[in-house]
N, C-alpha and C positions, 0 to 999 in steps of 0.2 A: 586958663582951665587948669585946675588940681588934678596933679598927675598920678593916675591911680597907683594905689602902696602896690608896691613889688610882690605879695604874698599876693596878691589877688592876679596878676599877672600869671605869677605861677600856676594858680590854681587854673587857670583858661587854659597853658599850654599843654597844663598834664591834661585837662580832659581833651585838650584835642588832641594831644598824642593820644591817649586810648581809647576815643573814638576810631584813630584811623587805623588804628591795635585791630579794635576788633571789627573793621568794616574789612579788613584783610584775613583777618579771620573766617567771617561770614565767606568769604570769597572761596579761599583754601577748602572749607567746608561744604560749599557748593559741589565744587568741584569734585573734593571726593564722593559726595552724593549722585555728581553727575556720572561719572567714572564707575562707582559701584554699581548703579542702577542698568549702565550701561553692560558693564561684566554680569551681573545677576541675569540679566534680559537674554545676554548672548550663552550662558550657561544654561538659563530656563529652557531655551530654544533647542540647542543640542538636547536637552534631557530628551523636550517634548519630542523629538525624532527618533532618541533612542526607543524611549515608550512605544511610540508609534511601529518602528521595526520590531519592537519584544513581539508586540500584539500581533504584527503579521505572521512572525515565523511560527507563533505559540498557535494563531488561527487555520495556518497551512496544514502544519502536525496534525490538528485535531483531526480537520478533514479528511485527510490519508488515513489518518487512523480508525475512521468511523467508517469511511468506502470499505477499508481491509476486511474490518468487523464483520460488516452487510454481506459481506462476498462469501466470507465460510463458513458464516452460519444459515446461506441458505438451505431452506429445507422443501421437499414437498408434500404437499397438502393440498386438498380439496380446490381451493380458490386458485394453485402453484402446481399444477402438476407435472411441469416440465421443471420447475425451479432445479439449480445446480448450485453443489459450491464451486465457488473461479467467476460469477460469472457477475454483473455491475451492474447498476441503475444506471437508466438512462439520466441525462440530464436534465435541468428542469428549464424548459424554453421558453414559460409563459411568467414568472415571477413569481409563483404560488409557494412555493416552500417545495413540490411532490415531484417526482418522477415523471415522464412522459411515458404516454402507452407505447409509445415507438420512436427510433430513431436511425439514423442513417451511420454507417461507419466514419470515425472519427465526429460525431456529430456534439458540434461544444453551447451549453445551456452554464446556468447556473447550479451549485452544487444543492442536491434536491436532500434539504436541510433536513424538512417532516418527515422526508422517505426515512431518512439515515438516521432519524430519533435522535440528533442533536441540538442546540440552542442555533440560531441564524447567524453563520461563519460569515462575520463582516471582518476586512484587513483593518489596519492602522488608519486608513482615510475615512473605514466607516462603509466601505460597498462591503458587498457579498460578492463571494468569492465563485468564479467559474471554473468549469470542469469542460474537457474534453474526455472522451474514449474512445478505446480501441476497436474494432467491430468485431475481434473473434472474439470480444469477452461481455458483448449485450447478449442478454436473454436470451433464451432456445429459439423462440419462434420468430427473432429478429435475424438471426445468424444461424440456425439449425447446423452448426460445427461441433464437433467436440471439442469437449474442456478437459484437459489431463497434463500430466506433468510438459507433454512434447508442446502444449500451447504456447505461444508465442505472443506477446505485445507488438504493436509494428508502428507505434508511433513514434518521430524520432526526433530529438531536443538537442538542440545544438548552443555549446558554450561562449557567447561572446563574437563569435562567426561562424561561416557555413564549414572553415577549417577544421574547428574542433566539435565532435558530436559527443553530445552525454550521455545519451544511451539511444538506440534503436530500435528498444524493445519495449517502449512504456507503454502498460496497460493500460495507464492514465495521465491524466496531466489536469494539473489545479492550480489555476491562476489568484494573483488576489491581483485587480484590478488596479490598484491606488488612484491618487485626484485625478480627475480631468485633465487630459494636455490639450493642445491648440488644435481643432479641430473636432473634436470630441461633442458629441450633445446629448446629455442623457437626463433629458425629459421624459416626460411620462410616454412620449408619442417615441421615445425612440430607445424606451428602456431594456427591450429583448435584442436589441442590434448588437452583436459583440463588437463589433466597430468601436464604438463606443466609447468603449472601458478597456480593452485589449490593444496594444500597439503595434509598430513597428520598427522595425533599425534592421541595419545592415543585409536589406533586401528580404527580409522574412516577416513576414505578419503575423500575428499571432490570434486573430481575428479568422482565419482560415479552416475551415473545417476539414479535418485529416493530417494539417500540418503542412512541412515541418514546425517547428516551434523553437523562439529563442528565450535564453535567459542571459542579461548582461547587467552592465551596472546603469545604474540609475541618470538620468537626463531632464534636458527638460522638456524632451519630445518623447521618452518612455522609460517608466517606472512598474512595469510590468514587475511582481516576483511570482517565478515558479517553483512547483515540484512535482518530479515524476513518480508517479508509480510503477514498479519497472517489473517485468516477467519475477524476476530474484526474489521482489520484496513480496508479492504476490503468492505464488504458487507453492512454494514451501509450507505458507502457512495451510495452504488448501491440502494438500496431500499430507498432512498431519490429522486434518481433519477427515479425509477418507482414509487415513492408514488404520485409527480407530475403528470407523465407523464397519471398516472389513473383519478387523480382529474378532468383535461383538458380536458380527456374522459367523466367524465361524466358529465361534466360543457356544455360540446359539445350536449351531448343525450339531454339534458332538455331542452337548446337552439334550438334543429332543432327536436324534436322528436313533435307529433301532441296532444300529452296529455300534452307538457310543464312540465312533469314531469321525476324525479330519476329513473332508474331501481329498482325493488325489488331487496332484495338481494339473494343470493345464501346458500346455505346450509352451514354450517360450510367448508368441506370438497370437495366442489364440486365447478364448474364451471358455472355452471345456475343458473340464477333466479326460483323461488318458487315463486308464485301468492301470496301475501300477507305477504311475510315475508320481515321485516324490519330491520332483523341482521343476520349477517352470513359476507361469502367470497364475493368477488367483483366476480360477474357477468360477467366475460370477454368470456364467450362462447357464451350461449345465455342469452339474455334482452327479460324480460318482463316488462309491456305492449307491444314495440316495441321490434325489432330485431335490432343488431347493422349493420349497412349498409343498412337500410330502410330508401329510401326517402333521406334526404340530414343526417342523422345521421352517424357519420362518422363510418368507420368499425376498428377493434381492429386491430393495427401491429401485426406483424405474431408472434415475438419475446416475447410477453408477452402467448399469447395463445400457443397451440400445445405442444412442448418438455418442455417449462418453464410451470411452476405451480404457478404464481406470484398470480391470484387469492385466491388461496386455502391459503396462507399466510399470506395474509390481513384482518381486520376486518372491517367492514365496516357496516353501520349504517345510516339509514336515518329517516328524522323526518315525522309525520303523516300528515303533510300540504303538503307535497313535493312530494306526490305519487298520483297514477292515481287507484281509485278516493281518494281524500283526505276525510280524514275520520274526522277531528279534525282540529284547527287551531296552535294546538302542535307546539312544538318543539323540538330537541336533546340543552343541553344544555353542557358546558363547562365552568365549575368553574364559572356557574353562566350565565355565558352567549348564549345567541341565536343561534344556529346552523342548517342549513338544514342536513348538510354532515359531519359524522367524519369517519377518517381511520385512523385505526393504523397498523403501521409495528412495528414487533415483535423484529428485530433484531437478530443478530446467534444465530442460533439451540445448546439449551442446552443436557444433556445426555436424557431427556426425550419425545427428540422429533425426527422426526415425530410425530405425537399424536392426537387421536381424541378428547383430553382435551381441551376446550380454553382457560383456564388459565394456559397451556402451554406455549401458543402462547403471551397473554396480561397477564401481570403481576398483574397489580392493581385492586383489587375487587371490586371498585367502575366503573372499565372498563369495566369490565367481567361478571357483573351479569344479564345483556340481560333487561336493564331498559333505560330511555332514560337522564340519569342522565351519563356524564362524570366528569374527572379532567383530567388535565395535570397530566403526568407520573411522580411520585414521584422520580424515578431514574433520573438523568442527567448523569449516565454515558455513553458514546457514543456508546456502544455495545447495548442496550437497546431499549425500546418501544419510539415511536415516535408517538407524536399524529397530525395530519393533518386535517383541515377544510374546508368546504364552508359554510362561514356565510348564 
């Protein structure tokens, strides 16, 4: 046999060297494919979970923030004639999106999406999100209590164990369910059961109507996240909203009343005007000189008077020019400045109150000592004295 020319030789060993070039190639290549695909999957994954918690904290917010809304802009009206601001839809028990006509204290539903006029607060897994509440803050004819600064939340959330508690005073509490854990069945036949979607750890349930209630880190037997609504976050806002709604009141009395003057004010603790006195509570029962609904002087909404004690928690102050008969050409002053009218809201009830004290109620001594000298409240924390005017 004629032994093939050495260049043809060669030419075989170079293609099989680069054949095995590139079959190590393809390999190396694999690998980084494998490796990349594998990192892209494990970072896709993290994102998808970030995403997933964005959604939930961003869907929790919303909710608080939509309850808060509902709460101080109740008004009443023909269909609402008990309606107050402070006070919360019930939950929604049946799945509909609305409110229940009724509900028991601490009684936990779904967050009643239609009622609150927002889009269907679903968390990061895609449920709809649940609510518990407090019972002194359902509707009048569920609770017949007053709603005023002194109300109190009594739901209490506890951080990580029964050790640490996050607050004792939540008006409310908003669950976002997350997936299903092991035991869970939320079929159609068992979709209203908070069982359900709500868990448990370290001996608290959160399926429990009144509570207590936990919030911890994440498992694979509960992924429950909360957030409280708590007296703080609440009621500030409400009594901004009746600090106004009095100012208007009495902007209105001086405008249509026949003396062109302020009501006197009311006793510390009481509802009526006192002939002569120029500090104490707002006047929302009876007005003196005049009566409220005398003449074109407009009459008090039902919701500040009666079951609420909104007067009795305000201080209120008017200057000696501004009364009937004006005795001086005085005035209330504010860091300086000219005022006929101040009111202060007190903000949530500390452990010493109810209280026949007024610097219970008004913090700052230059508020409280019954002279016609004010400041603005030294505090700006939001839970705190707010001070209101009519120049």
């Amino acid at each position: 046999m004629t032994p093939a020319p050495s260049g043809s030789r060669r030419t075989r060993l170079s293609r099989s060297h680069s054949q095995r070039g590139q079959a190590a190639f393809i390999v190396v290549f694999l690998l980084a494919v494998g490796i990349g695909l594998f990192a892209y999957g494990a970072v896709s994954s993290v994102s998808l979970s970030q995403q997933q918690d964005l959604r939930t904290r961003q869907v929790l917010t919303m909710a608080r923030d939509a309850l808060i809304g509902w709460s101080v802009a109740r008004t009443t009206t023909v269909p609402l004639p008990n309606a107050r601001p402070g006070e919360l839809p019930c939950p929604d028990m049946d799945n509909d999106g609305l409110e229940d006509g009724s509900c028991v204290a601490g009684a936990i539903g779904r967050v009643p999406w239609k009622t609150l006029g927002i889009p269907e607060p679903k968390d990061g897994a895609g449920e709809t999100l649940w609510y518990a509440i407090a019972g002194p803050f359902r509707i009048w004819n569920m609770n017949g209590t007053r709603i005023d600064s002194d109300t109190k939340g009594d739901l209490t959330v506890y951080h990580d164990s029964t050790a640490t508690v996050l607050t004792a005073e939540a008006v409310a509490v908003i669950f976002a369910p997350g997936p299903v854990v092991a035991g869970q069945n939320r079929d159609a036949a068992n979709a209203n059961n908070p069982a359900n979607y709500l868990d448990t750890t370290g001996g608290v349930n959160n399926a429990i109507a009144g509570g207590p209630f936990i919030s911890t880190q994440g498992s694979a037997t509960f992924n429950d996240r909360l957030l409280a609504i708590t007296t703080a976050d609440l009621m500030p806002v409400v009594e901004m909203r009746v600090a106004r709604e009095m100012l208007a009141l009495l902007s209105q009395y001086k405008a249509n009343s026949v003396c062109g003057c302020y009501p006197w004010a009311a006793n510390n603790f009481d509802d009526d005007s006192v002939d002569g006195r120029r500090r104490g509570g707002v006047p929302i029962e009876v007005a003196l000189p005049e009566a409220w609904g005398s003449g074109t002087i407009p009459s008090v909404p039902s919701w500040i008077i009666g079951t609420n004690e909104w007067g009795k928690r305000y201080y209120y102050a008017v200057a000696l020019s501004v009364v009937d008969p004006p005795t001086s050409s005085s005035w209330l002053t504010v860091d300086g400045t000219n005022m006929a009218v101040v009111l202060i809201t007190p903000g949530p009830a500390g452990a010493s109150r109810p209280s026949a004290n007024l610097p219970d109620y008004v913090d700052d001594a230059e508020n409280s000592n019954n002279d016609d000298v004010f400041q603005t409240p030294s505090s700006t924390a939001y839970a705190r004295d707010r001070l209101y005017i009519i120049p």
